[in-house]
C-alpha positions in Angstrom: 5.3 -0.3 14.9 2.5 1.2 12.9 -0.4 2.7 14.9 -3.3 4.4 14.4 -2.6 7.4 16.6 0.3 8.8 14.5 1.8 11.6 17.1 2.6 7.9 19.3 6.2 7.2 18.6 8.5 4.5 20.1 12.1 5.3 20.7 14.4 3.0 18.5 17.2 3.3 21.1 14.6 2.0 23.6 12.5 0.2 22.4 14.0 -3.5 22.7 14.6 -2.9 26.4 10.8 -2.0 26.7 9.2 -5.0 24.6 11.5 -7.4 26.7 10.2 -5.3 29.9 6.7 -5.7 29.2 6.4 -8.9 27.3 8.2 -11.5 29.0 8.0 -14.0 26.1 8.9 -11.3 23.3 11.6 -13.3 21.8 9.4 -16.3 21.7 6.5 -14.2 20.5 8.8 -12.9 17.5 10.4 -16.6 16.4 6.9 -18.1 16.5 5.8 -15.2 14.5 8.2 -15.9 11.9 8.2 -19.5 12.0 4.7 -19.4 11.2 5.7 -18.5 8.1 8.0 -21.7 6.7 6.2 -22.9 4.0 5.1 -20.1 2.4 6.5 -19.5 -1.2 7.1 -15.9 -0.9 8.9 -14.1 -3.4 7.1 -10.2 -2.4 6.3 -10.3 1.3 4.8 -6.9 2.7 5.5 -6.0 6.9 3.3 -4.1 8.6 4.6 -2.1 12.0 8.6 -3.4 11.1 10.0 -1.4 14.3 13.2 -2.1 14.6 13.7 -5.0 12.1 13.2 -7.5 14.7 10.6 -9.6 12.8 11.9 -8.5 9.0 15.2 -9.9 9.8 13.6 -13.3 11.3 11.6 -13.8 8.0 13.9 -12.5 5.6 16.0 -15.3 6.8 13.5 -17.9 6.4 12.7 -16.6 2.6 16.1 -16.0 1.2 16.0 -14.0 -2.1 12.4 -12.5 -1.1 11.8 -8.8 -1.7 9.8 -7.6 1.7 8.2 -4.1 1.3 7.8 -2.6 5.5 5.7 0.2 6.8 5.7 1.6 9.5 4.4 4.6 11.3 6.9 5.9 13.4 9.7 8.3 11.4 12.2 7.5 14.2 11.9 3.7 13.0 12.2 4.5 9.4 15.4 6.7 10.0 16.9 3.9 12.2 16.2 0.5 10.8 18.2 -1.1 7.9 17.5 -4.7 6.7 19.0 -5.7 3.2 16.3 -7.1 1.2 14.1 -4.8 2.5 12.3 -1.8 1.2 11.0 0.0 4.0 8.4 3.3 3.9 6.5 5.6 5.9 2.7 4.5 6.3 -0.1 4.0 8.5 -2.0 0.9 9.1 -5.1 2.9 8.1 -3.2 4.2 4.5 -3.7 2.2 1.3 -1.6 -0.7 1.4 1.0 -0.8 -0.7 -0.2 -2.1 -4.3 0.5 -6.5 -4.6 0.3 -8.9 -5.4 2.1 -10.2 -2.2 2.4 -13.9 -1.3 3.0 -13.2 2.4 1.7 -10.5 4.7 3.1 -10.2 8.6 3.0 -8.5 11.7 4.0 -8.8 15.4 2.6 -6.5 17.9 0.7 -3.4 15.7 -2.8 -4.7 14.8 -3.5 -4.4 17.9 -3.4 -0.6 17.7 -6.2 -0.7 15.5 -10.4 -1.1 17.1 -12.3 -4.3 16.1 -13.8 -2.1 13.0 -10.6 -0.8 11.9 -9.3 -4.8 11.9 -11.9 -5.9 10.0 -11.2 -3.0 8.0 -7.6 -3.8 7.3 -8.3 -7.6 7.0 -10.3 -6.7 4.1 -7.1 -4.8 2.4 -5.1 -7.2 3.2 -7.1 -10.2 1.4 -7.1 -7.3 -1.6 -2.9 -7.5 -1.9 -2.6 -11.0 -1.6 -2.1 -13.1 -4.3 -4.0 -16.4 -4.7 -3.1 -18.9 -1.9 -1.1 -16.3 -0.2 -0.8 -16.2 3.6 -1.0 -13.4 6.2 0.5 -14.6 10.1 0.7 -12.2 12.8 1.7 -12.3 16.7 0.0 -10.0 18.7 -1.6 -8.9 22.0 -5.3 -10.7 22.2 -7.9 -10.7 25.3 -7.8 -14.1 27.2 -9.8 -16.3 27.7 -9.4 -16.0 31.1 -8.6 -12.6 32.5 -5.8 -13.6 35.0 -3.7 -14.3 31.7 -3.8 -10.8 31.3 -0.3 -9.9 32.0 0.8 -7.3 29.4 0.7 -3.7 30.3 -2.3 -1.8 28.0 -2.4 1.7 27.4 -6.2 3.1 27.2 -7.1 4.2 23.6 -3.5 3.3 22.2 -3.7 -0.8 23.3 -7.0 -2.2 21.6 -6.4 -6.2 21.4 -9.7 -8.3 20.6 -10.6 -11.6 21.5 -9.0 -14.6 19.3 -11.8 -15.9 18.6 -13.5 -12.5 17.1 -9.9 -12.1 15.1 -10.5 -15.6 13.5 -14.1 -14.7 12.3 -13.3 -11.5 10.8 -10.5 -13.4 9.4 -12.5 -16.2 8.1 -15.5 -12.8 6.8 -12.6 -12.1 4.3 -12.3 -15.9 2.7 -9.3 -16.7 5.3 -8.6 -20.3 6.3 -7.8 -19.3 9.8 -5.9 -21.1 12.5 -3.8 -19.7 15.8 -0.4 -21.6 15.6 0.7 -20.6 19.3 -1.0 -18.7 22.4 0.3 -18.2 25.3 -1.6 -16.0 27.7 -2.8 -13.1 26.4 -0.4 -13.4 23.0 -1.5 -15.4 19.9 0.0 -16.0 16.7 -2.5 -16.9 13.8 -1.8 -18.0 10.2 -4.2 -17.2 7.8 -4.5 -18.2 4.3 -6.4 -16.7 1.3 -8.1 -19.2 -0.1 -8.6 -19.6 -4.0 -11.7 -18.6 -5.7 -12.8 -22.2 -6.1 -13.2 -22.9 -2.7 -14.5 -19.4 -1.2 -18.3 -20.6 -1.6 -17.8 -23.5 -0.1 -16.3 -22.1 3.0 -18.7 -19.3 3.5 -21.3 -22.0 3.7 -19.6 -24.5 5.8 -18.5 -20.9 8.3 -22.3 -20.5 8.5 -23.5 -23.9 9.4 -21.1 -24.4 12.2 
């Protein structure tokens, strides 16, 4: 998983065990993840936070003959994980991205690392990478709605999830068409699509008159 507090590091050895420990619907978080993604043409697909291949190997099968491009924090990650078709590097979520175009961007469970300024931040970036039309979809940890869905364990300063509806805005600031596809609790998935320079105007002025 990429973080923004790089001397954080998961154990690749461990680190399935813990997931399915502290997230109960882990797998179902991870195949919604990727599922959200059927339908995208993707030829370049960039992961950010691959871990231990978990998602990569979920949407690499769902876009045979991509090329995915991974980063990931954690050296321990890099050293261990192996997908073929994929080209994974060192990086934080705060580097440059790598350069696109991309026609997919995706995530499960590491932009939640990042503050609501440093999301808005990397939303930005990633509407920068992707190519016309392209879409980003990522699972993550979110604050409920209602605080007695809060059921995964959060680690102060390390654990920064934001509320789905601020996620969508920031989203929707960058010339997103913005949906959540699944929530359950206090995990969301959200699909996000760039939209093309034709219709950006329009949607900025539809986003302000709701």
């Amino acid at each position: 998983m990429v973080g923004a507090v790089s001397d954080f590091e998961f154990t690749p050895e461990h680190f399935l065990d813990l997931m399915r420990h502290e997230i109960p619907r882990y797998e179902e978080l991870e195949d919604e993840t990727a599922g959200a993604t059927e339908g995208v043409e993707a030829a370049r697909i960039l992961e950010l936070g691959f871990g231990t291949g978990e998602t990569t190997r979920r949407v690499l099968a769902l876009h045979p003959g991509a090329h995915l491009v991974g980063i990931d924090g954690s050296t321990r990650m890099l050293a261990a994980t192996q997908v073929e078709g994929a080209e994974l590097r060192l990086g934080e979520l705060v580097d440059p991205l790598p350069e696109g175009p991309f026609d997919l961007v995706v995530s499960c469970l590491t932009i939640h690392h990042l503050d609501g300024h440093g999301k808005r931040d990397l939303f930005r970036r990633i509407a920068a990478v992707l190519s016309p039309g392209g879409s980003f979809v990522f699972g993550d940890v979110i604050v409920p709605e209602d605080p007695a869905d809060a059921a995964i364990p959060l680690t102060p300063d390390y654990d920064l999830p934001d509320r789905l509806e601020d996620l969508l805005d920031w989203l929707r600031a960058e010339d997103f068409d913005a949906a959540a596809t699944w929530v359950r609790g206090d995990l969301a998935v959200v699909r996000a699509r760039r939209l093309p320079p034709s219709r950006r105007s329009r949607w900025r002025i539809r986003g302000r008159s709701r």
